[in-house]
N, CA, C and O atoms as CSV, one atom per row, in Angstrom:
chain,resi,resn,atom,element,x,y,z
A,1,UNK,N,N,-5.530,-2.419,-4.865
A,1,UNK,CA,C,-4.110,-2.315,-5.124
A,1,UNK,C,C,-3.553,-3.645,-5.614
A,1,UNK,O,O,-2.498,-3.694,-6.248
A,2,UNK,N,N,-4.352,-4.837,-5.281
A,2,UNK,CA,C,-3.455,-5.998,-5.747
A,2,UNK,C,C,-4.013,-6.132,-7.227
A,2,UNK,O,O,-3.397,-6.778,-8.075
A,3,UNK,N,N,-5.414,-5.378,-7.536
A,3,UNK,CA,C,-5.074,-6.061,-8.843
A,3,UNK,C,C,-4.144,-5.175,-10.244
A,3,UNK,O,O,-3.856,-5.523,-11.389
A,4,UNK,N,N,-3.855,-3.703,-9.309
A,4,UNK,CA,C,-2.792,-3.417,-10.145
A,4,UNK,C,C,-1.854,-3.842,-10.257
A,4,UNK,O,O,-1.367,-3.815,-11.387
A,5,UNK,N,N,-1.022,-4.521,-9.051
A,5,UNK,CA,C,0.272,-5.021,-8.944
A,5,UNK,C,C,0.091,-6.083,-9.682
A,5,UNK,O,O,0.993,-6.413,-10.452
A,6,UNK,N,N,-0.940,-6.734,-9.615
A,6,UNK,CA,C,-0.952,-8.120,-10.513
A,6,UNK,C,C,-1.092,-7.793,-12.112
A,6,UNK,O,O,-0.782,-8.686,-12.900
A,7,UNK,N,N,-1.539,-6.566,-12.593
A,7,UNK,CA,C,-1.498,-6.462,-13.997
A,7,UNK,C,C,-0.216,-5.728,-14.477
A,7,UNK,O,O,0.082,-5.673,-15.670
A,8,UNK,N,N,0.646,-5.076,-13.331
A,8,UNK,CA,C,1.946,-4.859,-14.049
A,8,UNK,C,C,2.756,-6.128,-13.733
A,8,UNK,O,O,3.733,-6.203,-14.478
A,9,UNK,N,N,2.676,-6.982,-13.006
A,9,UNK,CA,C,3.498,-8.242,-13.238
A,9,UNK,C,C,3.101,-8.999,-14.723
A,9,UNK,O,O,3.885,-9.243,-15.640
A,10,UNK,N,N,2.280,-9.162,-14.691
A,10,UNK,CA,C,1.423,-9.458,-15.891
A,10,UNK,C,C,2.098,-8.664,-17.248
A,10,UNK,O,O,2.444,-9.351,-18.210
A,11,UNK,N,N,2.212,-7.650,-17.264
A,11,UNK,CA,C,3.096,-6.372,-18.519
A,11,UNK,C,C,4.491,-6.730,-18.504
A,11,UNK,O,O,5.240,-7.030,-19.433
A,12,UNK,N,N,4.720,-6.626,-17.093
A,12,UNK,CA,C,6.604,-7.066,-16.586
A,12,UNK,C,C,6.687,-8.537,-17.083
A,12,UNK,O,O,7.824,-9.007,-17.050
A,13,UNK,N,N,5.691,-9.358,-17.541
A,13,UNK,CA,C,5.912,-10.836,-17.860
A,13,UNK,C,C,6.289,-10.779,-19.300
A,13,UNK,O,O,7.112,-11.543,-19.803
A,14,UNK,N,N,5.486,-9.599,-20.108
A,14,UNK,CA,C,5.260,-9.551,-21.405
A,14,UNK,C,C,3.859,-10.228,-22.137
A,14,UNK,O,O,3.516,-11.054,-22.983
A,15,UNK,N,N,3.293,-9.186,-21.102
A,15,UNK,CA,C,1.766,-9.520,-21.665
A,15,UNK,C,C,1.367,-8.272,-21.423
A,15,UNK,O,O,0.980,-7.931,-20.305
A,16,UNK,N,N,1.415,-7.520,-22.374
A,16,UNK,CA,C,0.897,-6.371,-23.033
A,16,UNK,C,C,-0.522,-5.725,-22.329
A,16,UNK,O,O,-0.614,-4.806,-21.515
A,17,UNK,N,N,-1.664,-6.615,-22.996
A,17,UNK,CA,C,-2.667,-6.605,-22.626
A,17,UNK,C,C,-3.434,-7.542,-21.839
A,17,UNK,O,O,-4.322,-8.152,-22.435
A,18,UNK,N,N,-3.238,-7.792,-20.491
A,18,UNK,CA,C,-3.458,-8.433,-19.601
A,18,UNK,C,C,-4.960,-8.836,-19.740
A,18,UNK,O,O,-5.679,-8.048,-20.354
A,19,UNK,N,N,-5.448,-9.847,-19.294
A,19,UNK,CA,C,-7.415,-9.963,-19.310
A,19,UNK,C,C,-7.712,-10.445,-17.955
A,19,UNK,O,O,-6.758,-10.741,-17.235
A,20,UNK,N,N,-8.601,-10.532,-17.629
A,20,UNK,CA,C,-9.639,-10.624,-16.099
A,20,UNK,C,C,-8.313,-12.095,-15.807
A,20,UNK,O,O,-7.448,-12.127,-14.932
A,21,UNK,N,N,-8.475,-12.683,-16.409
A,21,UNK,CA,C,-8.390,-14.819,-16.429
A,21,UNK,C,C,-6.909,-14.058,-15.836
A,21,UNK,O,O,-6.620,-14.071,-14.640
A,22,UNK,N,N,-6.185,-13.509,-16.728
A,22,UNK,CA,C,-4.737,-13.683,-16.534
A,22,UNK,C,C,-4.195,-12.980,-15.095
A,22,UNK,O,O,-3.111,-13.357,-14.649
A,23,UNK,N,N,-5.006,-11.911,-14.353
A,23,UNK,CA,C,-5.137,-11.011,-13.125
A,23,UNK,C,C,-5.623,-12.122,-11.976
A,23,UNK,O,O,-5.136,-12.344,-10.867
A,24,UNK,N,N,-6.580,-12.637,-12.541
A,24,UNK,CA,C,-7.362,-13.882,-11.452
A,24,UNK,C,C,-6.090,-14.792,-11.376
A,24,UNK,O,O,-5.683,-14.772,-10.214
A,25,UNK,N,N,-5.330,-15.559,-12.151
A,25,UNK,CA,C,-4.310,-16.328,-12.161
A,25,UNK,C,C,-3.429,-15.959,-11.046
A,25,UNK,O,O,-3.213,-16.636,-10.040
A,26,UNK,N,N,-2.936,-14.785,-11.347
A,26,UNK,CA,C,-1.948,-14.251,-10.213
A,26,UNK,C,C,-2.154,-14.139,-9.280
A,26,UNK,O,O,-1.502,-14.697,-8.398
A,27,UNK,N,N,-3.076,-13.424,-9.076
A,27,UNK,CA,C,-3.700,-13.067,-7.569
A,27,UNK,C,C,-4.297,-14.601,-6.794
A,27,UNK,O,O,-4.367,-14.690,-5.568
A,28,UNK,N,N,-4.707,-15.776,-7.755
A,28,UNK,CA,C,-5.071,-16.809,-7.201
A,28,UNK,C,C,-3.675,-17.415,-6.567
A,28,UNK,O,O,-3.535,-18.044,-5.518
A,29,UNK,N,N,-2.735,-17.041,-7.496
A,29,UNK,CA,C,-1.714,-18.111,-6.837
A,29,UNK,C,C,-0.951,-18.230,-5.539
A,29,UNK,O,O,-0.323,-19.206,-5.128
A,30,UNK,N,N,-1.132,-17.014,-4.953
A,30,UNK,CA,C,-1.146,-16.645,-3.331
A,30,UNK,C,C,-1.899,-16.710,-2.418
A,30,UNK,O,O,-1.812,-16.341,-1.247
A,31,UNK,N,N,-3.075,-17.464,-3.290
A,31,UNK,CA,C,-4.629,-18.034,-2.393
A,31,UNK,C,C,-5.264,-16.806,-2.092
A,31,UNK,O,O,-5.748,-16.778,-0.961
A,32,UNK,N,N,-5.438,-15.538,-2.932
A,32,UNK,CA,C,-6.492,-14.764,-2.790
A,32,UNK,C,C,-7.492,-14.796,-3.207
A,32,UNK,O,O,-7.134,-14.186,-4.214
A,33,UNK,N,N,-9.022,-15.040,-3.468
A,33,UNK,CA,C,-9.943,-15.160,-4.111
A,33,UNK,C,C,-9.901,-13.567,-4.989
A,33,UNK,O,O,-9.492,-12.557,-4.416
A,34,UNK,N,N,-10.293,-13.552,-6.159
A,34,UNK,CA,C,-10.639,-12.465,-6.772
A,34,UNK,C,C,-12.037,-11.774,-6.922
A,34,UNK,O,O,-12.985,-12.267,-7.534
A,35,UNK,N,N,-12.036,-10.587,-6.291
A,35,UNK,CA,C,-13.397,-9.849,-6.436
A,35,UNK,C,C,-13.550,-8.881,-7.560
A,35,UNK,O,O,-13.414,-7.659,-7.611
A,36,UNK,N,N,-14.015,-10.174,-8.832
A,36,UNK,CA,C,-14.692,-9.542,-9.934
A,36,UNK,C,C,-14.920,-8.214,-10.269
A,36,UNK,O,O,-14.592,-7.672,-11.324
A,37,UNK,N,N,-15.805,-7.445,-8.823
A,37,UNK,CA,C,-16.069,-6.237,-9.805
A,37,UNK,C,C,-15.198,-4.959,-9.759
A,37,UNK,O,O,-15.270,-3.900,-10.383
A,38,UNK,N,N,-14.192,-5.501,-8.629
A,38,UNK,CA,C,-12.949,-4.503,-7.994
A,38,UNK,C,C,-11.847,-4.484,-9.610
A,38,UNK,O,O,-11.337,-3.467,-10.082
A,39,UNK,N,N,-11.734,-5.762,-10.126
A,39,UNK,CA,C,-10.992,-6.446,-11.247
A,39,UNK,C,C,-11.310,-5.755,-11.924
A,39,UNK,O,O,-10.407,-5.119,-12.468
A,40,UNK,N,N,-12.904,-5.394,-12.373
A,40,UNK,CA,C,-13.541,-4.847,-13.799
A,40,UNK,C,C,-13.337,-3.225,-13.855
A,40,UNK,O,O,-13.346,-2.454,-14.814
A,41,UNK,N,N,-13.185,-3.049,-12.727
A,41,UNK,CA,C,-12.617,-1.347,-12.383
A,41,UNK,C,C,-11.587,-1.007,-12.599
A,41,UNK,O,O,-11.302,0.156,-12.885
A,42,UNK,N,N,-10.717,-2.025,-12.505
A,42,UNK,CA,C,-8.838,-1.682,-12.581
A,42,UNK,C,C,-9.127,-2.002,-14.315
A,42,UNK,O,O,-9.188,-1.081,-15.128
A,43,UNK,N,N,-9.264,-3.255,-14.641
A,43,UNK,CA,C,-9.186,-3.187,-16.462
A,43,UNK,C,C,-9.741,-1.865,-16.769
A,43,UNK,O,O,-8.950,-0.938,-16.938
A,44,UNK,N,N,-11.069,-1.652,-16.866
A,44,UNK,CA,C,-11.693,-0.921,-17.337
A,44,UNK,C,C,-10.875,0.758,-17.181
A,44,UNK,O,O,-11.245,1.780,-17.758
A,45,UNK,N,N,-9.802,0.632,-16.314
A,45,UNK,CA,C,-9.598,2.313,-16.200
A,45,UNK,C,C,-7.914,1.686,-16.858
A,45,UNK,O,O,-7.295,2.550,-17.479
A,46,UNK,N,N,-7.389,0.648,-16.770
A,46,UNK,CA,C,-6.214,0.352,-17.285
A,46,UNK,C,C,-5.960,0.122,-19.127
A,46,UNK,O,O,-5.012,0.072,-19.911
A,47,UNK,N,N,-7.324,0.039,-19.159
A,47,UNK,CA,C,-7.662,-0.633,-20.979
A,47,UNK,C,C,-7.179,0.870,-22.021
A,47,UNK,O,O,-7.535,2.048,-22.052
A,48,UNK,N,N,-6.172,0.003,-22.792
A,48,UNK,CA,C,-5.725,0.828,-23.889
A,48,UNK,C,C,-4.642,1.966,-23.704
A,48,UNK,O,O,-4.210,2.699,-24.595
A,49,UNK,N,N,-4.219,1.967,-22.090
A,49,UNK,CA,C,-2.805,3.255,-21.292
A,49,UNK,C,C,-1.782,2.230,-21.797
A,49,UNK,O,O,-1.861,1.061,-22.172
A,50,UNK,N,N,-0.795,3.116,-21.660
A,50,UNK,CA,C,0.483,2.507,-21.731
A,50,UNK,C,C,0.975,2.340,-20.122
A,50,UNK,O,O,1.232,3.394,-19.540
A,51,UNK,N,N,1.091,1.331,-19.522
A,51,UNK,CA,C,1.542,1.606,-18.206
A,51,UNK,C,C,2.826,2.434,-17.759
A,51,UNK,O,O,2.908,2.923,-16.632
A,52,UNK,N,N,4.004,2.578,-18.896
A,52,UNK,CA,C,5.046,2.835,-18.707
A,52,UNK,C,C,4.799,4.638,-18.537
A,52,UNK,O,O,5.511,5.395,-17.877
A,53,UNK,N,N,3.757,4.951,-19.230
A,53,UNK,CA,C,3.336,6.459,-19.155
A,53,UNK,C,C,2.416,6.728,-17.809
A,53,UNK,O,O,2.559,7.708,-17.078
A,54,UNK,N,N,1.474,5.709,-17.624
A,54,UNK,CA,C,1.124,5.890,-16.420
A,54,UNK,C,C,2.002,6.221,-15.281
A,54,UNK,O,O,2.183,7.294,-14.707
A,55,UNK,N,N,2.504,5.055,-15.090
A,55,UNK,CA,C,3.564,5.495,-13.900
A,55,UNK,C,C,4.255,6.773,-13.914
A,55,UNK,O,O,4.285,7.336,-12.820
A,56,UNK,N,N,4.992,7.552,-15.183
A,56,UNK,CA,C,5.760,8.471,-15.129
A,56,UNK,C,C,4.294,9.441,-14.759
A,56,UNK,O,O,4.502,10.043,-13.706
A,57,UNK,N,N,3.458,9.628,-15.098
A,57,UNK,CA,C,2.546,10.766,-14.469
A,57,UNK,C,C,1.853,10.744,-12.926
A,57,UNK,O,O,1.237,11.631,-12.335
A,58,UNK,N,N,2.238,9.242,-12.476
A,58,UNK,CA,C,2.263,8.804,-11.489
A,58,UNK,C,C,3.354,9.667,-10.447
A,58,UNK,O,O,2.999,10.252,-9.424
A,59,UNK,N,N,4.898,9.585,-11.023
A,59,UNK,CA,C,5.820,9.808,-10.346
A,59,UNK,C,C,5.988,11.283,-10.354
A,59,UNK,O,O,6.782,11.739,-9.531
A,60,UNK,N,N,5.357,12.123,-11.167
A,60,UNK,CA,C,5.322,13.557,-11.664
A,60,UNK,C,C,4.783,13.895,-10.309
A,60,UNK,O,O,5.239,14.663,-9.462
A,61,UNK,N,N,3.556,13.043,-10.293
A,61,UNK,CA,C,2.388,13.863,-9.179
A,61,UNK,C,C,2.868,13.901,-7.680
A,61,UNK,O,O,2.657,14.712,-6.778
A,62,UNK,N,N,3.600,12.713,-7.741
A,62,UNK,CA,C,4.554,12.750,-6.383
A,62,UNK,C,C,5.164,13.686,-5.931
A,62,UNK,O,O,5.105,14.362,-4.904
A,63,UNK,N,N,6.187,13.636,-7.435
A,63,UNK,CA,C,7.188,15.034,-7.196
A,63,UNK,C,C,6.732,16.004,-6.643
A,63,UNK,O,O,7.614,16.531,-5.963
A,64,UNK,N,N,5.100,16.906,-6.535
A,64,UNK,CA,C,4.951,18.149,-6.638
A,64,UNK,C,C,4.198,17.658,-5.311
A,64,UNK,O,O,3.819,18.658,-4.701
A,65,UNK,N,N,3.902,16.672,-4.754
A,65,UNK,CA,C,3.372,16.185,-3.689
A,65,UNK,C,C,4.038,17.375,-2.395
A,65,UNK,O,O,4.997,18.115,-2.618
A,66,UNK,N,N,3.453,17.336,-1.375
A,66,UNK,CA,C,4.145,18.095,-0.119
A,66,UNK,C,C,4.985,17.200,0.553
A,66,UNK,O,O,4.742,16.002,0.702
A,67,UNK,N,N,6.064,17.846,0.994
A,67,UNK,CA,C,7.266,16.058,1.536
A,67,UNK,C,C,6.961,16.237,3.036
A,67,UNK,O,O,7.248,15.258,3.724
A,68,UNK,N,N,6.299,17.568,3.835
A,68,UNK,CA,C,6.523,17.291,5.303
A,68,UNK,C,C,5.054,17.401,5.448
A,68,UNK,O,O,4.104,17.666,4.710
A,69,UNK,N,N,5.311,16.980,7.149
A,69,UNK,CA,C,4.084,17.091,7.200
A,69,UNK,C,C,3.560,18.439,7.901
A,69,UNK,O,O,4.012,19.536,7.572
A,70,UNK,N,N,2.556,18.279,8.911
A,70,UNK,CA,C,2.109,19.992,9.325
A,70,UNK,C,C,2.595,20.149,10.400
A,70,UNK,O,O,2.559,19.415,11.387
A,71,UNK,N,N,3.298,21.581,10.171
A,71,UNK,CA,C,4.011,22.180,11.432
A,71,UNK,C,C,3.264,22.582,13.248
A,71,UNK,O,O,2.760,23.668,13.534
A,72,UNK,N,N,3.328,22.000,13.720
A,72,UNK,CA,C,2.884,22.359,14.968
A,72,UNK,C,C,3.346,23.371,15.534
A,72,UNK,O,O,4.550,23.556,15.359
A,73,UNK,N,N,2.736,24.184,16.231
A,73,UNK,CA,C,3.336,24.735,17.361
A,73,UNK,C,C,2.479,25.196,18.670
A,73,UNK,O,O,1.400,25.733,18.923
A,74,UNK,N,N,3.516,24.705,19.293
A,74,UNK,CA,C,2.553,24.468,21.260
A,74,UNK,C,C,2.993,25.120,22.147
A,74,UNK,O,O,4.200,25.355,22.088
A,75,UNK,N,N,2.226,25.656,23.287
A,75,UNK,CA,C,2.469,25.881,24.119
A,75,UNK,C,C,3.314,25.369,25.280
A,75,UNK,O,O,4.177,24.634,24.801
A,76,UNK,N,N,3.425,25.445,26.552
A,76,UNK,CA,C,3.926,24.744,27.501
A,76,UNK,C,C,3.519,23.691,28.038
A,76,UNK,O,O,4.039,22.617,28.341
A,77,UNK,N,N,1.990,24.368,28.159
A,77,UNK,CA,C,1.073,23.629,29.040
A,77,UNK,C,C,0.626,22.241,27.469
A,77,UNK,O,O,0.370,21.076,27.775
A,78,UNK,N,N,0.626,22.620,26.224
A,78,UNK,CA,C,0.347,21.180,25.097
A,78,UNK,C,C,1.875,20.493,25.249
A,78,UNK,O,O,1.943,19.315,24.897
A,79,UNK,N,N,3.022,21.084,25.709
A,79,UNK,CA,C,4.238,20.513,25.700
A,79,UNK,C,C,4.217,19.145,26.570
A,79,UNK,O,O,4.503,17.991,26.251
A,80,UNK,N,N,3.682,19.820,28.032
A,80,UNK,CA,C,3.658,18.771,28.909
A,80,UNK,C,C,2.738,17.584,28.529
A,80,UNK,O,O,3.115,16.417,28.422
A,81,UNK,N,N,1.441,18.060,28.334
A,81,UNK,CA,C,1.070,16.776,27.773
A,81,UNK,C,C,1.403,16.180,26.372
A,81,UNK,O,O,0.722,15.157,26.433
A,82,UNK,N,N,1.659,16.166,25.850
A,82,UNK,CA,C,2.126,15.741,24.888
A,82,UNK,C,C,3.393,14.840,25.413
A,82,UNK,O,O,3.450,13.703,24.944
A,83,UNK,N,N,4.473,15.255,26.393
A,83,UNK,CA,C,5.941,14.279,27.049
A,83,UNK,C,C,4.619,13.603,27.936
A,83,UNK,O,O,4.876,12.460,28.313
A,84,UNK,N,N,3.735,13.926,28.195
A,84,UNK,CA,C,3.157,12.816,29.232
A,84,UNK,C,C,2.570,11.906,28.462
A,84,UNK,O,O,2.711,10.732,28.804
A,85,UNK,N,N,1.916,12.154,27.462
A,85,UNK,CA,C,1.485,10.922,26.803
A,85,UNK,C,C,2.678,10.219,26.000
A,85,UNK,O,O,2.286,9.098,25.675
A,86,UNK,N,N,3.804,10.418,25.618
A,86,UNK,CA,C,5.116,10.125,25.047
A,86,UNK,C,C,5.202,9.153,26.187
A,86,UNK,O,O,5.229,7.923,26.148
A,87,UNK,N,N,5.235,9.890,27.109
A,87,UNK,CA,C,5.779,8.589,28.810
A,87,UNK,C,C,4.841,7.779,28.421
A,87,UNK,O,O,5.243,6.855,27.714
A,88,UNK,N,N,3.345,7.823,28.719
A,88,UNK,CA,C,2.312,6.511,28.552
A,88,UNK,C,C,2.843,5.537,27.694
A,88,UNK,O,O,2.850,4.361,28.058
A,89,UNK,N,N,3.464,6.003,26.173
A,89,UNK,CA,C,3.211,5.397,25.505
A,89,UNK,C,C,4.226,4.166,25.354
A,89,UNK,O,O,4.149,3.055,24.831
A,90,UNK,N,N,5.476,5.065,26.237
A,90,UNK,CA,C,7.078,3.976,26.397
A,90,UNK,C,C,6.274,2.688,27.121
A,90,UNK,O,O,6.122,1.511,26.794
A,91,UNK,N,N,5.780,3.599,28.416
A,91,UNK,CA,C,5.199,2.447,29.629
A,91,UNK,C,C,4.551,1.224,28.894
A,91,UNK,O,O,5.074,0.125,29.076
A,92,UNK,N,N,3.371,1.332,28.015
A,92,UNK,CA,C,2.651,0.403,27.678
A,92,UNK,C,C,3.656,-0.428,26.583
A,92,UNK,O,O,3.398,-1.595,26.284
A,93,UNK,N,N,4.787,0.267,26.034
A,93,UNK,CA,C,5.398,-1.001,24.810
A,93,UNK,C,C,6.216,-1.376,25.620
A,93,UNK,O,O,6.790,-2.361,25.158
A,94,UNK,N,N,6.560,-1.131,26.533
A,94,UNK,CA,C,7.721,-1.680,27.418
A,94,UNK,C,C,7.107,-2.541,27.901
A,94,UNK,O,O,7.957,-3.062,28.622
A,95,UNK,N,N,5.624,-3.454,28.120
A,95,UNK,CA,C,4.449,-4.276,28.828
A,95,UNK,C,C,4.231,-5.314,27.745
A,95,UNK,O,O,3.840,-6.445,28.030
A,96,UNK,N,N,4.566,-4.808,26.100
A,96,UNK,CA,C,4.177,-5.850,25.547
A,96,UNK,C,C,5.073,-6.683,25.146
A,96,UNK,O,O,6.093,-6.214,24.640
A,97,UNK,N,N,4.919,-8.134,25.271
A,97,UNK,CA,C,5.953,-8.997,25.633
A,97,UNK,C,C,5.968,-8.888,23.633
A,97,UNK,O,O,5.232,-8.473,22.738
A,98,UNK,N,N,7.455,-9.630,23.801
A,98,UNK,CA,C,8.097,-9.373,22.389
A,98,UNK,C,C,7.908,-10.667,21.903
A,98,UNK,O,O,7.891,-11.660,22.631
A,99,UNK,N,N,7.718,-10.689,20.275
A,99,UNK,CA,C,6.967,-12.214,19.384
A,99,UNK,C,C,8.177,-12.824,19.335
A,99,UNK,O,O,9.072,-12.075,18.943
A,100,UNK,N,N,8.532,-14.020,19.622
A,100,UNK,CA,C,9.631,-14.942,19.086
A,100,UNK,C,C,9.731,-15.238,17.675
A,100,UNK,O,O,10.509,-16.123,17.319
A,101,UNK,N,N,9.081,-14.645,16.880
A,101,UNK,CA,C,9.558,-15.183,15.528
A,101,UNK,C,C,9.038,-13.941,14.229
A,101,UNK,O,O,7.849,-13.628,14.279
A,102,UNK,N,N,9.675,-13.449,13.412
A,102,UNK,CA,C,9.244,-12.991,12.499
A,102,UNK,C,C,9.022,-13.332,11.435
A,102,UNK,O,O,9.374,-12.651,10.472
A,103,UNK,N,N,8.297,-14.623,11.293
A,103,UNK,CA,C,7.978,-15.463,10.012
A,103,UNK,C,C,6.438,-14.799,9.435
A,103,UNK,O,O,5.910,-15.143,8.377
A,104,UNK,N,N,5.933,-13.876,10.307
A,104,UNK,CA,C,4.566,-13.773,9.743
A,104,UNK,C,C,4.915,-11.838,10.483
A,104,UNK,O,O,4.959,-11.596,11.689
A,105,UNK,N,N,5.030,-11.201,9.817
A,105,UNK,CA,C,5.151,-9.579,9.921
A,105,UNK,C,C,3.595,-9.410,10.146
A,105,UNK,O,O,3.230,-8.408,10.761
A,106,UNK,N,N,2.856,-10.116,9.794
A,106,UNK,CA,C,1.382,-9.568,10.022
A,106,UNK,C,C,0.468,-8.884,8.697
A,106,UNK,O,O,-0.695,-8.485,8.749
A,107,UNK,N,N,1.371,-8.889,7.537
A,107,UNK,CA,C,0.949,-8.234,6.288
A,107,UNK,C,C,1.406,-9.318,5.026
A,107,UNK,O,O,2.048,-10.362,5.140
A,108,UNK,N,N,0.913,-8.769,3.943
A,108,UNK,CA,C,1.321,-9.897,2.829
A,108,UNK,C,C,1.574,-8.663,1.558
A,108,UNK,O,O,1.544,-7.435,1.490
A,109,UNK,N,N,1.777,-9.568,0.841
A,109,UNK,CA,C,1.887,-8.328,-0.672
A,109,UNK,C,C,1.310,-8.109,-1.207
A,109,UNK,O,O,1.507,-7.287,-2.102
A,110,UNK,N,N,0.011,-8.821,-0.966
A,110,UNK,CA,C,-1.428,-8.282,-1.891
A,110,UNK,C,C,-2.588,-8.105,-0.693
A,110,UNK,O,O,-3.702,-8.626,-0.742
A,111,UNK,N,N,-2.251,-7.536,0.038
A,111,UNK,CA,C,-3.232,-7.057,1.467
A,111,UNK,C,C,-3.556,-5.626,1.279
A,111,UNK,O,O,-2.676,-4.793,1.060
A,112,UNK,N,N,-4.855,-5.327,1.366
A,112,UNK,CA,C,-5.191,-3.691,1.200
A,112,UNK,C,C,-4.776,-2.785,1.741
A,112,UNK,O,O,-5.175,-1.657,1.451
């Protein structure tokens, strides 16, 4: 995923046709090392699309995507457990002491 994001920044810069050097650039500049053959997979399936068409068949496929998820339905006896593990689950976050700082969320923008 980062080296797509890095080749539409790369398009969004006005560079058309992005190359390995110019993907490695970006992605280096956040101190990621680049893995070559992950790189040669994204060019190689990105070479010669228009990205602006990509995405719209991108956003098509969404559209027709399913928006919920799967309907359950339980008994009494899956009811109860189910509020009993709901209880477990208050108990144990209510135990974990809270981080003083949100300078590091734990994720980055080019993390898999």
């Amino acid at each position: 995923m980062r080296y797509v994001a890095a080749y539409m920044l790369a398009v969004m810069g006005g560079n058309s046709n992005p190359t390995a050097r110019d993907i490695e650039k970006i992605v280096g500049s956040v101190g990621i090392e680049c893995e070559t053959d992950k790189l040669a997979i994204v060019l190689k399936e990105l070479k010669g699309k228009d990205l602006e068409e990509l995405i719209k068949k991108g956003q098509e496929k969404l559209a027709n995507a399913p928006g919920a998820g799967a309907v359950i339905t339980t008994t009494t006896d899956t009811k109860a457990a189910v509020e009993d593990k709901a209880e477990e689950t208050k108990e144990v976050k209510n135990e974990e002491p809270e981080s003083s700082s949100d300078d590091d969320m734990g994720f980055g923008l080019f993390d898999d």
